[in-house]
Biopython code that builds the backbone (N, CA, C, O; Angstrom):
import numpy as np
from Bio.PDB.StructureBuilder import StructureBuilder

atoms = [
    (1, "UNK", "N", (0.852, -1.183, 0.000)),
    (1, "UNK", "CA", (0.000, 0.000, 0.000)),
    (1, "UNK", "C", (0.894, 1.240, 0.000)),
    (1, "UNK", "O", (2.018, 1.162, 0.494)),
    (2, "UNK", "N", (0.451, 2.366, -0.525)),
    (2, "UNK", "CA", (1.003, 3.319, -0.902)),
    (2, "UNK", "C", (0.907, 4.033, 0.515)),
    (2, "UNK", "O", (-0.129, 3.932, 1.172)),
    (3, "UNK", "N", (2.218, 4.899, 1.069)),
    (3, "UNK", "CA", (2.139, 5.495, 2.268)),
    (3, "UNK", "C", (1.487, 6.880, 2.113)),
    (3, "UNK", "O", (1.299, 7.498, 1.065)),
    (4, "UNK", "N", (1.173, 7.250, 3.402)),
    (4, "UNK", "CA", (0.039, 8.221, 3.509)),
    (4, "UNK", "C", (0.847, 9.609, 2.494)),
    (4, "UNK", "O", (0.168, 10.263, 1.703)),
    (5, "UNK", "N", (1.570, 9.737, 2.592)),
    (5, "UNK", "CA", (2.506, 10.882, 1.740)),
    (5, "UNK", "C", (2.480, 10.954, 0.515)),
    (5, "UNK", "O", (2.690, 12.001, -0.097)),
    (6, "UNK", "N", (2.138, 9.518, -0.176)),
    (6, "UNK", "CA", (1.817, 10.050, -1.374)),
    (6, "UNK", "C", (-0.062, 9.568, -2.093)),
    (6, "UNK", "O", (-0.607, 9.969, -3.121)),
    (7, "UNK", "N", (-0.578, 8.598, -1.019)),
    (7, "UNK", "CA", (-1.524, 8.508, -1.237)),
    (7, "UNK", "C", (-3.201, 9.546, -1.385)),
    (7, "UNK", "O", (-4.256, 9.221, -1.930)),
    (8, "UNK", "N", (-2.920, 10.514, -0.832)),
    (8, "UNK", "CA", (-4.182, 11.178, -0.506)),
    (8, "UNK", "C", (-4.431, 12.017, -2.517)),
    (8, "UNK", "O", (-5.473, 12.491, -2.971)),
    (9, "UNK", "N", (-3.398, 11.925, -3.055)),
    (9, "UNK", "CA", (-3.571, 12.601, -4.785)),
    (9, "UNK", "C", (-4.269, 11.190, -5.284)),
    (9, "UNK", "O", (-5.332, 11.422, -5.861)),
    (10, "UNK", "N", (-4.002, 10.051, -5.222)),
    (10, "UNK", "CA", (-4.695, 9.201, -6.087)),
    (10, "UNK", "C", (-6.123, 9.326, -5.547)),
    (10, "UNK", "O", (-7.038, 9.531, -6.344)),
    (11, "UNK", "N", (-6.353, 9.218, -4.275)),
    (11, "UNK", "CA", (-7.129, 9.048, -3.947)),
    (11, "UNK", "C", (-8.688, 10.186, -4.258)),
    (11, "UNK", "O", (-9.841, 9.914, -4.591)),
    (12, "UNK", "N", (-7.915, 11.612, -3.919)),
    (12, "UNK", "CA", (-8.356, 12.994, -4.750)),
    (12, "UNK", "C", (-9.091, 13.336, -6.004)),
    (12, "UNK", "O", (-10.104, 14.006, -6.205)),
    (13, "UNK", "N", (-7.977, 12.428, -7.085)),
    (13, "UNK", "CA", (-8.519, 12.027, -8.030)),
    (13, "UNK", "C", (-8.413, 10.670, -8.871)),
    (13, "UNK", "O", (-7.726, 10.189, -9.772)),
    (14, "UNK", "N", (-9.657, 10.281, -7.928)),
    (14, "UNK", "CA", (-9.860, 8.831, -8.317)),
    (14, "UNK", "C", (-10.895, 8.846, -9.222)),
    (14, "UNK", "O", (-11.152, 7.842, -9.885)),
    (15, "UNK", "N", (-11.680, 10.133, -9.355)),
    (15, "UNK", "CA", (-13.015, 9.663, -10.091)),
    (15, "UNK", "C", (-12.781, 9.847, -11.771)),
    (15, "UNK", "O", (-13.412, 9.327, -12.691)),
    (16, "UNK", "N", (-11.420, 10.959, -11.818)),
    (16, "UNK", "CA", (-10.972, 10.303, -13.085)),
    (16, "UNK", "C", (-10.187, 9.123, -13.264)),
    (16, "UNK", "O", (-10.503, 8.186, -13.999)),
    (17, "UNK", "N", (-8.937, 9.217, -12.422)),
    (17, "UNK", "CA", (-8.206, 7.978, -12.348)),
    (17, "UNK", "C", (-8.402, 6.624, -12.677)),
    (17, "UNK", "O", (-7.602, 6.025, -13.396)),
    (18, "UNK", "N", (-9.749, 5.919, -12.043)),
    (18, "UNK", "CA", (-10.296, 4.941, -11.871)),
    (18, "UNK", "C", (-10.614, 4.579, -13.796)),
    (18, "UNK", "O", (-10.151, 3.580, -14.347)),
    (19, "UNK", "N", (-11.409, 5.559, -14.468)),
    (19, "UNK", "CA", (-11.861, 5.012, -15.395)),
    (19, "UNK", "C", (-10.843, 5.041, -16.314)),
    (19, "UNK", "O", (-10.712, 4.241, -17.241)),
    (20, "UNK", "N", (-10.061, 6.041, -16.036)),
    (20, "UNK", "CA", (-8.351, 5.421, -17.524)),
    (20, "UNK", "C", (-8.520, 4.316, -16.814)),
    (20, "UNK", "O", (-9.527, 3.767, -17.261)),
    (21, "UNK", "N", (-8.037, 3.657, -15.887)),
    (21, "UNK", "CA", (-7.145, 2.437, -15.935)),
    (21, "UNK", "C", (-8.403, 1.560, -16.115)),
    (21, "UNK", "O", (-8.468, 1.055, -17.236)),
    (22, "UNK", "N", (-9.074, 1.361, -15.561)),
    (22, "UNK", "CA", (-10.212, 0.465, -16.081)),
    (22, "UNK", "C", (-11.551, 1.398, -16.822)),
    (22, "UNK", "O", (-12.216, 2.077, -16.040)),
    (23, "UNK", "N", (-11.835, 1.417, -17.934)),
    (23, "UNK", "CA", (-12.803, 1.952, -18.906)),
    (23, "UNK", "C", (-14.167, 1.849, -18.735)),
    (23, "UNK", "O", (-15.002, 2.694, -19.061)),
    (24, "UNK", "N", (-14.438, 0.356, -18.004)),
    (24, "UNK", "CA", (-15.322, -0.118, -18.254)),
    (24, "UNK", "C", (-16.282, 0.720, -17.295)),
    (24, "UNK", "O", (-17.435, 0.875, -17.696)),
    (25, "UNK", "N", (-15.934, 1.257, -16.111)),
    (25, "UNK", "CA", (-16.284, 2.305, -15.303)),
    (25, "UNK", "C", (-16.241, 3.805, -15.492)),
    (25, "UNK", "O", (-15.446, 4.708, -15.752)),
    (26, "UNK", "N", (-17.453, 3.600, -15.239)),
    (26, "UNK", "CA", (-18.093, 5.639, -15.741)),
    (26, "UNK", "C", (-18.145, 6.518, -13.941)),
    (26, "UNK", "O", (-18.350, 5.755, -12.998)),
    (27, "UNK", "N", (-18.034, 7.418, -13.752)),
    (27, "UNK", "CA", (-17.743, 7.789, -12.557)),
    (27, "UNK", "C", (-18.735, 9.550, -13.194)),
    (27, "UNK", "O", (-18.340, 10.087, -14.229)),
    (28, "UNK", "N", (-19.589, 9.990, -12.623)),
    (28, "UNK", "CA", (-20.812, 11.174, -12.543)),
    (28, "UNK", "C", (-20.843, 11.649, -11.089)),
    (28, "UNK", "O", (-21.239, 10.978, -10.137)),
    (29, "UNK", "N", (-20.366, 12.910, -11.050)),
    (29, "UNK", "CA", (-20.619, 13.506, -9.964)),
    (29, "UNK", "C", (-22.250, 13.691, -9.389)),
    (29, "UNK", "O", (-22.724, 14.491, -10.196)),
    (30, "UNK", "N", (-23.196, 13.387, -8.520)),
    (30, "UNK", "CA", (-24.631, 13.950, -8.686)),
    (30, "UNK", "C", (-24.654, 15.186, -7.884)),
    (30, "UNK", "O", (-25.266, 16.163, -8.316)),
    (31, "UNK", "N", (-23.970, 15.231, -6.621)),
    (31, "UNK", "CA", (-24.132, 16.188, -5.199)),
    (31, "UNK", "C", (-22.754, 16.468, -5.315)),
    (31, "UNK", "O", (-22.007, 15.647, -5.846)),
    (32, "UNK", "N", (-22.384, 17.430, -4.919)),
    (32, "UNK", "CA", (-21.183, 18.320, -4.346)),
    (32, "UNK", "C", (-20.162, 17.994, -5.152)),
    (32, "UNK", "O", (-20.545, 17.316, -6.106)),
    (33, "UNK", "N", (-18.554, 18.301, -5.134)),
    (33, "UNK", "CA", (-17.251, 17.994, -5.901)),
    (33, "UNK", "C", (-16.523, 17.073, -5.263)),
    (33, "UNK", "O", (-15.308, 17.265, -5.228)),
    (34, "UNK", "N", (-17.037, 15.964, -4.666)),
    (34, "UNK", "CA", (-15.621, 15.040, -3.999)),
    (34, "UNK", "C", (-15.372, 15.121, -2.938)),
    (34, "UNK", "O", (-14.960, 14.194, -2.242)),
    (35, "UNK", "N", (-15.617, 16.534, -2.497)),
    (35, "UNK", "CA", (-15.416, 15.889, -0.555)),
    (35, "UNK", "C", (-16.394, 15.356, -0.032)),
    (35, "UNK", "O", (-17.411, 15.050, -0.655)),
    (36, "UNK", "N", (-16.148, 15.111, 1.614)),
    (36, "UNK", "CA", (-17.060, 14.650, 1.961)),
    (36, "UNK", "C", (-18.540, 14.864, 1.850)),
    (36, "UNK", "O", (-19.049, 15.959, 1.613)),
    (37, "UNK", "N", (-19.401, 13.395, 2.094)),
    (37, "UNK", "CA", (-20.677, 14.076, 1.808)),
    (37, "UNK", "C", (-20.885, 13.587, 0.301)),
    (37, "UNK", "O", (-21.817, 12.842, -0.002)),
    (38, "UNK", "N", (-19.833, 14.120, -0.735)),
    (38, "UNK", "CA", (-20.262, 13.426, -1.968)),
    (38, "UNK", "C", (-21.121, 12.582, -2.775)),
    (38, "UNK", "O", (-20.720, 11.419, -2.792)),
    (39, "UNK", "N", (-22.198, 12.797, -3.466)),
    (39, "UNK", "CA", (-22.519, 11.756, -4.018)),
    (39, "UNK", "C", (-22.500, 11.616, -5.492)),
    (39, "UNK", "O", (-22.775, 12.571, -6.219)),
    (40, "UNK", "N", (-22.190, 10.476, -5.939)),
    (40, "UNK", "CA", (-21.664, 10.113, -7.201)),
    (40, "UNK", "C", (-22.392, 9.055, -8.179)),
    (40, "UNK", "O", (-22.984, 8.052, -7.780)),
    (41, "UNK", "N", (-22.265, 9.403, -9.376)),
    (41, "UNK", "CA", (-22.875, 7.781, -9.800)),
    (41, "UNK", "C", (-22.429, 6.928, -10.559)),
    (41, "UNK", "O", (-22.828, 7.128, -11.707)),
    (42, "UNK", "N", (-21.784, 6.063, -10.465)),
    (42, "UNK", "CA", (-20.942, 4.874, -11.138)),
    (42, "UNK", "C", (-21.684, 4.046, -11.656)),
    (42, "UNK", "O", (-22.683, 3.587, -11.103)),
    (43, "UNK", "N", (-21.204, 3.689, -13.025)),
    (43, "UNK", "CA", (-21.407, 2.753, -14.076)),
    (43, "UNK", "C", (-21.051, 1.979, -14.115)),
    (43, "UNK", "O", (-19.988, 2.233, -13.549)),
    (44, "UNK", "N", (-20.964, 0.199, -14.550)),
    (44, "UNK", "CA", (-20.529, -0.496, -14.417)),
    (44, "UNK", "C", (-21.071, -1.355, -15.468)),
    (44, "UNK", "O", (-22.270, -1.623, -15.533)),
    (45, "UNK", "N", (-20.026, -1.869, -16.447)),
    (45, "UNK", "CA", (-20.455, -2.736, -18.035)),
    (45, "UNK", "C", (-20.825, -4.088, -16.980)),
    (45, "UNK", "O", (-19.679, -4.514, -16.841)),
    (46, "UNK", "N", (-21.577, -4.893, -16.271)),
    (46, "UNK", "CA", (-21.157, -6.250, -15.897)),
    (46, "UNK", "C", (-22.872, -6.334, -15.842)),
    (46, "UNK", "O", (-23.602, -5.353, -15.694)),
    (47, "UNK", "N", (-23.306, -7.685, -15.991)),
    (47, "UNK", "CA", (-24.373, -7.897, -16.504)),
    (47, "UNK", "C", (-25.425, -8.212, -15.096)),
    (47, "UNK", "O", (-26.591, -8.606, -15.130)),
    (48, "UNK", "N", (-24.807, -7.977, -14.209)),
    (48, "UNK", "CA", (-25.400, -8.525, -13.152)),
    (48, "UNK", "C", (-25.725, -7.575, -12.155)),
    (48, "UNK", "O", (-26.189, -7.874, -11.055)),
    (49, "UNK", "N", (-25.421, -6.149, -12.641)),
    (49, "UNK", "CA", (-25.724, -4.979, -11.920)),
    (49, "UNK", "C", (-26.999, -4.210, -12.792)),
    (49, "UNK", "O", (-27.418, -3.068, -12.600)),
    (50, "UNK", "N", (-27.363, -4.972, -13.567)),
    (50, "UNK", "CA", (-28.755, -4.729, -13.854)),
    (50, "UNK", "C", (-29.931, -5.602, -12.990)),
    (50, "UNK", "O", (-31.145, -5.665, -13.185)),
    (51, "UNK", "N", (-29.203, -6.158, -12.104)),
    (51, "UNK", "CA", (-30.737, -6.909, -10.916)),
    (51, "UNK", "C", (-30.187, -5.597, -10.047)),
    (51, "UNK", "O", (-30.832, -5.648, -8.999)),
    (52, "UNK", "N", (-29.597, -4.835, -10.012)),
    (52, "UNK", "CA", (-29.809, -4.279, -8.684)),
    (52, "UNK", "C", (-30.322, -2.748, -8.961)),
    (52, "UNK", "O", (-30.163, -2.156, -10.029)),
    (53, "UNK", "N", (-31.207, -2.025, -7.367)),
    (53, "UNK", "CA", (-31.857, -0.593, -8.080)),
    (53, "UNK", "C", (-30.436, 0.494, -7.607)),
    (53, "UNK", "O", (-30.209, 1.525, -8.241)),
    (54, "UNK", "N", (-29.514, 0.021, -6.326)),
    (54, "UNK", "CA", (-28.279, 0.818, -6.548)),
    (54, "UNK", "C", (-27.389, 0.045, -5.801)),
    (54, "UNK", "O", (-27.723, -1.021, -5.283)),
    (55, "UNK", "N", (-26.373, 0.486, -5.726)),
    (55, "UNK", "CA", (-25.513, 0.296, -4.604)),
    (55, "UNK", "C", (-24.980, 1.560, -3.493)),
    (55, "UNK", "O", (-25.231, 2.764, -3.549)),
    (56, "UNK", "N", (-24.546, 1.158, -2.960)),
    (56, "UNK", "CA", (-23.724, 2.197, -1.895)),
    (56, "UNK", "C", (-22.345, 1.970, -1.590)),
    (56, "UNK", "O", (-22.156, 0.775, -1.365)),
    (57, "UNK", "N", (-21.526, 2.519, -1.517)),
    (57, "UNK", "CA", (-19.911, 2.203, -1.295)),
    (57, "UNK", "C", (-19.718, 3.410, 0.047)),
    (57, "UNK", "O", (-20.490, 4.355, 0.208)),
    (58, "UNK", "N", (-18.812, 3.186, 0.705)),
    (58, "UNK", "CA", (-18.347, 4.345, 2.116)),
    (58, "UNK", "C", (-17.188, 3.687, 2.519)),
    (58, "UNK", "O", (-17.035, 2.668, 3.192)),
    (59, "UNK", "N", (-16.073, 4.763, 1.771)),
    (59, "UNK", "CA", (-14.650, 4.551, 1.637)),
    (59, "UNK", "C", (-14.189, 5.055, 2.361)),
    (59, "UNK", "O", (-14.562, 6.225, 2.278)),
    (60, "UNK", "N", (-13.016, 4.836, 3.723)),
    (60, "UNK", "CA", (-12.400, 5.531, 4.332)),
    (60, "UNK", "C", (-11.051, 5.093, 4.047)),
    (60, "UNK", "O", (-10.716, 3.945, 3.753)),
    (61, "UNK", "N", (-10.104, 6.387, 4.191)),
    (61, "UNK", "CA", (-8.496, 6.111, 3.559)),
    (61, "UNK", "C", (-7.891, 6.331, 5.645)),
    (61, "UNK", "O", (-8.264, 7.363, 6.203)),
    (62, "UNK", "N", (-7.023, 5.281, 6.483)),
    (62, "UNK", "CA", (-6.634, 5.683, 7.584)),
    (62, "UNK", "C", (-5.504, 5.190, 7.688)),
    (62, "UNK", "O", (-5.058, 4.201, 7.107)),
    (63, "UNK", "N", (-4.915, 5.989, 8.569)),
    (63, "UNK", "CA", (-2.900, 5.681, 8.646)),
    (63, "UNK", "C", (-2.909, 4.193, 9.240)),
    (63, "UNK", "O", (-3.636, 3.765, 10.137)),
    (64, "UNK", "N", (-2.131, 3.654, 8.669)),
    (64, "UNK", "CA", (-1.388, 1.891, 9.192)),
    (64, "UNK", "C", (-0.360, 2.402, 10.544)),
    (64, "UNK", "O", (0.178, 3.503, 10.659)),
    (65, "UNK", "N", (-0.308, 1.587, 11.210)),
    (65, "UNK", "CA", (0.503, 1.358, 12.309)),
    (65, "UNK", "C", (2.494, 1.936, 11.459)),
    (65, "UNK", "O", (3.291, 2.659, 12.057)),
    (66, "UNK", "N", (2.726, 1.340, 10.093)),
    (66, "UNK", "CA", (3.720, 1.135, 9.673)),
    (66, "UNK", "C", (3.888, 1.959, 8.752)),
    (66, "UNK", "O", (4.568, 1.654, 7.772)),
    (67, "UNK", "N", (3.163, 3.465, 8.906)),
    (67, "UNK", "CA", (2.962, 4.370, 7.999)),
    (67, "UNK", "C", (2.887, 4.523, 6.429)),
    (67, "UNK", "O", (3.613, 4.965, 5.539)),
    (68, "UNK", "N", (1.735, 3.979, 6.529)),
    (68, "UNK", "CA", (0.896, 3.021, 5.083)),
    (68, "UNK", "C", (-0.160, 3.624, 5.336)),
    (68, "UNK", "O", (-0.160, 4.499, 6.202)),
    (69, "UNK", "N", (-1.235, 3.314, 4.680)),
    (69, "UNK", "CA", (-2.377, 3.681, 4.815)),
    (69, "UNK", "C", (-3.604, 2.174, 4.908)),
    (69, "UNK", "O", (-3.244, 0.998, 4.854)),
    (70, "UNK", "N", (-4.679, 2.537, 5.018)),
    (70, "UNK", "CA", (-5.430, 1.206, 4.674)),
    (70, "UNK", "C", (-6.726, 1.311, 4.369)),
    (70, "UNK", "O", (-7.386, 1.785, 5.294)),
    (71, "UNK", "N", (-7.349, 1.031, 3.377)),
    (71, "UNK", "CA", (-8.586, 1.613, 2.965)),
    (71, "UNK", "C", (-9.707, 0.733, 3.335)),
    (71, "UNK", "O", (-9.563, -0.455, 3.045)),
    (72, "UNK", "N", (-10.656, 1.044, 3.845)),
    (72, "UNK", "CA", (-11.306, 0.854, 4.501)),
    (72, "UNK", "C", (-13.406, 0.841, 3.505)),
    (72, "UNK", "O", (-14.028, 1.849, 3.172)),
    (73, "UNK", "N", (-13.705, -0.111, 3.399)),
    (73, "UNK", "CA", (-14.800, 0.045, 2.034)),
    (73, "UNK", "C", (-15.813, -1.208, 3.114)),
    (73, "UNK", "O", (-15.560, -2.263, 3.694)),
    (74, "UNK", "N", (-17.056, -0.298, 2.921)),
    (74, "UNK", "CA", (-18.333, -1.068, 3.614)),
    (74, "UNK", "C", (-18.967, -1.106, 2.146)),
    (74, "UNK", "O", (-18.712, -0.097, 1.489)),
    (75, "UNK", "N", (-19.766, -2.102, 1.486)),
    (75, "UNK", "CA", (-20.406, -2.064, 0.283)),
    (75, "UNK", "C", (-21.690, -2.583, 0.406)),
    (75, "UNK", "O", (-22.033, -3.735, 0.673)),
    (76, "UNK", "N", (-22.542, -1.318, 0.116)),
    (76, "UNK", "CA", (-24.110, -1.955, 0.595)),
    (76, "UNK", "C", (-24.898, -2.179, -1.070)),
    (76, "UNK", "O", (-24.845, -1.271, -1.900)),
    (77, "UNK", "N", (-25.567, -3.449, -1.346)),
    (77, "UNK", "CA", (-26.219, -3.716, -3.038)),
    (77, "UNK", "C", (-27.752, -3.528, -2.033)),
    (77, "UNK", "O", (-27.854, -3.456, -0.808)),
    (78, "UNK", "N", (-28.694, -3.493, -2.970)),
    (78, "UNK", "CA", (-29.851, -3.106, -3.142)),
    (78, "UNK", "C", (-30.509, -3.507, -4.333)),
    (78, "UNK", "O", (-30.631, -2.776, -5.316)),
    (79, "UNK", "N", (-30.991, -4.826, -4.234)),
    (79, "UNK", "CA", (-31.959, -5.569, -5.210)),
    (79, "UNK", "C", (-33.145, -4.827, -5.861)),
    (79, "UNK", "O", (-33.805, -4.102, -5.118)),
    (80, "UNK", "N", (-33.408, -4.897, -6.841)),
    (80, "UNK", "CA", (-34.706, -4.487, -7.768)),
    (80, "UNK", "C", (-35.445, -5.072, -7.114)),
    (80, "UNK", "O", (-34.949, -6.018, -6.502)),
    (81, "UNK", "N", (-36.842, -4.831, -6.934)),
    (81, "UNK", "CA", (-37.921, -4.940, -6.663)),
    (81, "UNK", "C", (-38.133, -6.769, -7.059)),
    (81, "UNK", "O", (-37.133, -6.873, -7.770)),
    (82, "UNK", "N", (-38.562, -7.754, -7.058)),
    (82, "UNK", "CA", (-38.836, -9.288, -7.673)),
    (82, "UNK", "C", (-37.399, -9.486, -7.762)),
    (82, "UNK", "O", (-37.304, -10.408, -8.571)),
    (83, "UNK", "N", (-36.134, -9.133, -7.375)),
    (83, "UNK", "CA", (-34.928, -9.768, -7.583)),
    (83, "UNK", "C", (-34.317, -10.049, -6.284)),
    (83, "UNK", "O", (-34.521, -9.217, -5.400)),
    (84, "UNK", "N", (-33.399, -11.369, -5.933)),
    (84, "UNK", "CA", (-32.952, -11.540, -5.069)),
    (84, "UNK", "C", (-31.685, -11.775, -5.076)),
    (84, "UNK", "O", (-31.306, -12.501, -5.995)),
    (85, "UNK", "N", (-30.795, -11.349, -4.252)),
    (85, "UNK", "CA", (-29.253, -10.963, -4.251)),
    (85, "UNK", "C", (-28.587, -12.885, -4.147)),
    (85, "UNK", "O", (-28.838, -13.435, -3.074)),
    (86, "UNK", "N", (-28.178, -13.341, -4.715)),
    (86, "UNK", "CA", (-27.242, -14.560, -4.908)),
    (86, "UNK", "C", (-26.049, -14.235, -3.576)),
    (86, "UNK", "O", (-25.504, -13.141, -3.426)),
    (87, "UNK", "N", (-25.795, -15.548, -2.619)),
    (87, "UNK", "CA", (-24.794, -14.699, -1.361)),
    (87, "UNK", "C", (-23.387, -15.345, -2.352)),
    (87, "UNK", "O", (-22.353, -14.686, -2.458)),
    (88, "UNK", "N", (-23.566, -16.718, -3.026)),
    (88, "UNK", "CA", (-22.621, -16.979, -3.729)),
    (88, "UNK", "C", (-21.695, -15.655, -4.831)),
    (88, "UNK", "O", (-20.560, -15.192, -4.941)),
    (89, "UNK", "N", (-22.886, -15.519, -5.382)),
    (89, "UNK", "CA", (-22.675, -15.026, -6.845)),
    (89, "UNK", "C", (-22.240, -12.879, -6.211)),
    (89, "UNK", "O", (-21.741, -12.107, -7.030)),
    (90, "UNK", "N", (-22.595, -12.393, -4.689)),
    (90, "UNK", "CA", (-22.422, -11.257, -4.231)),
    (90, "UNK", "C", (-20.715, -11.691, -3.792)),
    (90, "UNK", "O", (-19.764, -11.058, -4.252)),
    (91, "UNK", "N", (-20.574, -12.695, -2.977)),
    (91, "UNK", "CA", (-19.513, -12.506, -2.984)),
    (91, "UNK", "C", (-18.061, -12.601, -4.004)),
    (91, "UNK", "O", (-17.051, -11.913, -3.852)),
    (92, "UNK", "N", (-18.305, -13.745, -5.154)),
    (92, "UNK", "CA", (-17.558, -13.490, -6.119)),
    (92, "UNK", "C", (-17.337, -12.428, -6.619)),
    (92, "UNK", "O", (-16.163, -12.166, -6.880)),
    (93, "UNK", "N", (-18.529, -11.318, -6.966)),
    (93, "UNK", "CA", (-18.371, -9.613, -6.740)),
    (93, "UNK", "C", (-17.277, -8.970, -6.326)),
    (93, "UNK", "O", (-16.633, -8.138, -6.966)),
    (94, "UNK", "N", (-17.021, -9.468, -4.965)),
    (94, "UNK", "CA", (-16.652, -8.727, -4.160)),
    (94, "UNK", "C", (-15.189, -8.948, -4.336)),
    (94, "UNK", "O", (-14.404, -8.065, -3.990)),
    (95, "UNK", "N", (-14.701, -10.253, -4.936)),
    (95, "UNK", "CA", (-13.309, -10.715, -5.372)),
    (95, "UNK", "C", (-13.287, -10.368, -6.206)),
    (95, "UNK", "O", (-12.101, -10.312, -6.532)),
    (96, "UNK", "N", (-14.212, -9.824, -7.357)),
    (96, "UNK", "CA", (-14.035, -9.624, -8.426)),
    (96, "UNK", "C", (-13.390, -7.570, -8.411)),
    (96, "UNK", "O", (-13.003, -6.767, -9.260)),
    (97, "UNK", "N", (-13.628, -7.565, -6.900)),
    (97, "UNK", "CA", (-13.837, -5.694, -7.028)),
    (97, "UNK", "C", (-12.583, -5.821, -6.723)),
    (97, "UNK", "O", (-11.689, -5.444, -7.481)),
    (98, "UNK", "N", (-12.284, -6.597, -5.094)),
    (98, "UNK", "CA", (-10.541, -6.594, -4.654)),
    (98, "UNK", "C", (-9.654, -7.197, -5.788)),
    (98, "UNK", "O", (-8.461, -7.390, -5.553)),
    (99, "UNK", "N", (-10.088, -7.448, -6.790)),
    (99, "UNK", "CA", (-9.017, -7.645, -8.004)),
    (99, "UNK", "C", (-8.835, -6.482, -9.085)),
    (99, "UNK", "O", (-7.839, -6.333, -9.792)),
    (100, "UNK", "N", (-10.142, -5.575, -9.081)),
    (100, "UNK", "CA", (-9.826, -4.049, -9.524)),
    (100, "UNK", "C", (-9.095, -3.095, -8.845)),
    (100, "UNK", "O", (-8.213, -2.405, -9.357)),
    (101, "UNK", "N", (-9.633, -3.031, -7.127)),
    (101, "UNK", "CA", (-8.874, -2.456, -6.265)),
    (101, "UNK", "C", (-7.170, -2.938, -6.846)),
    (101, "UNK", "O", (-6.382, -2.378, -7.608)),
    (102, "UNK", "N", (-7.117, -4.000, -6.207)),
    (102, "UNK", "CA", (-5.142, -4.539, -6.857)),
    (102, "UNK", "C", (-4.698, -3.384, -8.373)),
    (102, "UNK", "O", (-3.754, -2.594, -8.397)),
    (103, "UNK", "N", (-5.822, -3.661, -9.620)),
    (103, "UNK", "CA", (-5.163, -3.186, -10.264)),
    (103, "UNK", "C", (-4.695, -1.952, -10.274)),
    (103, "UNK", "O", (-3.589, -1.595, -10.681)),
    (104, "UNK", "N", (-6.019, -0.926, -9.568)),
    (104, "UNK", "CA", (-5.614, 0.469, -9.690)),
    (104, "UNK", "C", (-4.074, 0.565, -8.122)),
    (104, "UNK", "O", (-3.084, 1.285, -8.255)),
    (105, "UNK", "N", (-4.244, -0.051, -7.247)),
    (105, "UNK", "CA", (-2.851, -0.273, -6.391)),
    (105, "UNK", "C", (-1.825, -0.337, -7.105)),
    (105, "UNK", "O", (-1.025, 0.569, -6.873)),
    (106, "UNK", "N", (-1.398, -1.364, -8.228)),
    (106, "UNK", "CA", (-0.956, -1.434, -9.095)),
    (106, "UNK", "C", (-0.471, -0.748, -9.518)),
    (106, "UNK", "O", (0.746, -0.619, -9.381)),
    (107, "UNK", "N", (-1.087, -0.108, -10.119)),
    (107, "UNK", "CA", (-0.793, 1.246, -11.274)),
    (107, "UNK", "C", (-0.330, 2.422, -10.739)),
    (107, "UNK", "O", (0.481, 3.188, -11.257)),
    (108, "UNK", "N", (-1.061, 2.569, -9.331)),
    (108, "UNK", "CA", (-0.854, 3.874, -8.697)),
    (108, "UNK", "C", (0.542, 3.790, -7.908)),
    (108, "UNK", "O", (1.117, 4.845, -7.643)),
    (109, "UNK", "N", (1.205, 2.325, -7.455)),
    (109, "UNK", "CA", (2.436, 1.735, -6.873)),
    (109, "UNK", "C", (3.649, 2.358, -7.951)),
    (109, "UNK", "O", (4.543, 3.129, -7.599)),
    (110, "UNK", "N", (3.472, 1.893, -9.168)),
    (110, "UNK", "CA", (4.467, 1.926, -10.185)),
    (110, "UNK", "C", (4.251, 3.435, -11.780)),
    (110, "UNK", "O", (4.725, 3.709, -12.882)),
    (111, "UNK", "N", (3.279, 3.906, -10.843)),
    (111, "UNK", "CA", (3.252, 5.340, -11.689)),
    (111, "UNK", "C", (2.867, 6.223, -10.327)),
    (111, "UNK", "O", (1.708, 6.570, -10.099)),
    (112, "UNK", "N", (3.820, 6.494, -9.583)),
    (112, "UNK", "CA", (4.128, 7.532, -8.499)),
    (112, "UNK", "C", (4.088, 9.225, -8.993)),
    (112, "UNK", "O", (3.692, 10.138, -8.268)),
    (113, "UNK", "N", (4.555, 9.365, -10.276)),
    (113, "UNK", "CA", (4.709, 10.642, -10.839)),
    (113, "UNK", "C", (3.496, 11.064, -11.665)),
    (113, "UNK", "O", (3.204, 12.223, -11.959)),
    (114, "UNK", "N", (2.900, 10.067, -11.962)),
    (114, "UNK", "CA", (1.817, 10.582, -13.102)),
    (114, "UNK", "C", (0.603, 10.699, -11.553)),
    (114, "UNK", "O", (-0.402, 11.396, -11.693)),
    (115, "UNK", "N", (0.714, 10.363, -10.926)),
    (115, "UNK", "CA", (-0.800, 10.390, -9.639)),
    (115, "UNK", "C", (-0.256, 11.597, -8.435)),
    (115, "UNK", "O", (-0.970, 11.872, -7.470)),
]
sb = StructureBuilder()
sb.init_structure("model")
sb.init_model(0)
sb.init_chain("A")
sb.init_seg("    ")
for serial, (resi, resn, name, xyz) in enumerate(atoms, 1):
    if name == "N":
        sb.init_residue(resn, " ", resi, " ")
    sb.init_atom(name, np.array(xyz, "f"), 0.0, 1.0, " ", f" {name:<3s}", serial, name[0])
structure = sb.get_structure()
């Protein structure tokens, strides 16, 4: 994880960030510019976020013991009306997100100057 010194710019601008490195994600401001309070609305190409009426994400960025940081993500889904959430198929989701998380870590690890 990226230490708190240089992490708080990716993090700043993540709502462009996020969609260079992965496309497939659309990022819409609805309420305020990014600070707290924010609300936003994210897109997502995957076929299985059409059963749901939204989601909720509540990201906190906090210092590591080893002066790192550690991000911190509660993720609430919200089924359509006649649809019911799969606990199998929610949590593969959820590996499927900590494997996007990795990539943008990734990227943001080994492009220090461009973030």
């Amino acid at each position: 994880m990226v230490g708190k010194d240089h992490y708080p710019k990716p993090v700043i601008e993540s709502d462009t960030l996020i969609p260079k490195i992965l496309p497939q994600i659309n990022i819409e401001f609805l309420e305020s510019n990014g600070g707290p309070g924010t609300i936003k609305k994210t897109t997502y190409n995957e076929a299985w976020i059409d059963e749901l009426e939204k989601t909720s994400y509540e990201i906190k960025v906090v210092d590591s013991f080893d002066g790192g940081s550690i991000i911190k993500n509660i993720s609430k889904y919200y089924p359509k009306e006649g649809c019911k959430l799969n606990e199998e198929r929610t949590k593969a989701e959820a590996v499927k997100a900590f494997g996007k998380f990795k990539i943008i870590e990734t990227y943001v690890l080994t492009n220090l100057d461009a973030c």
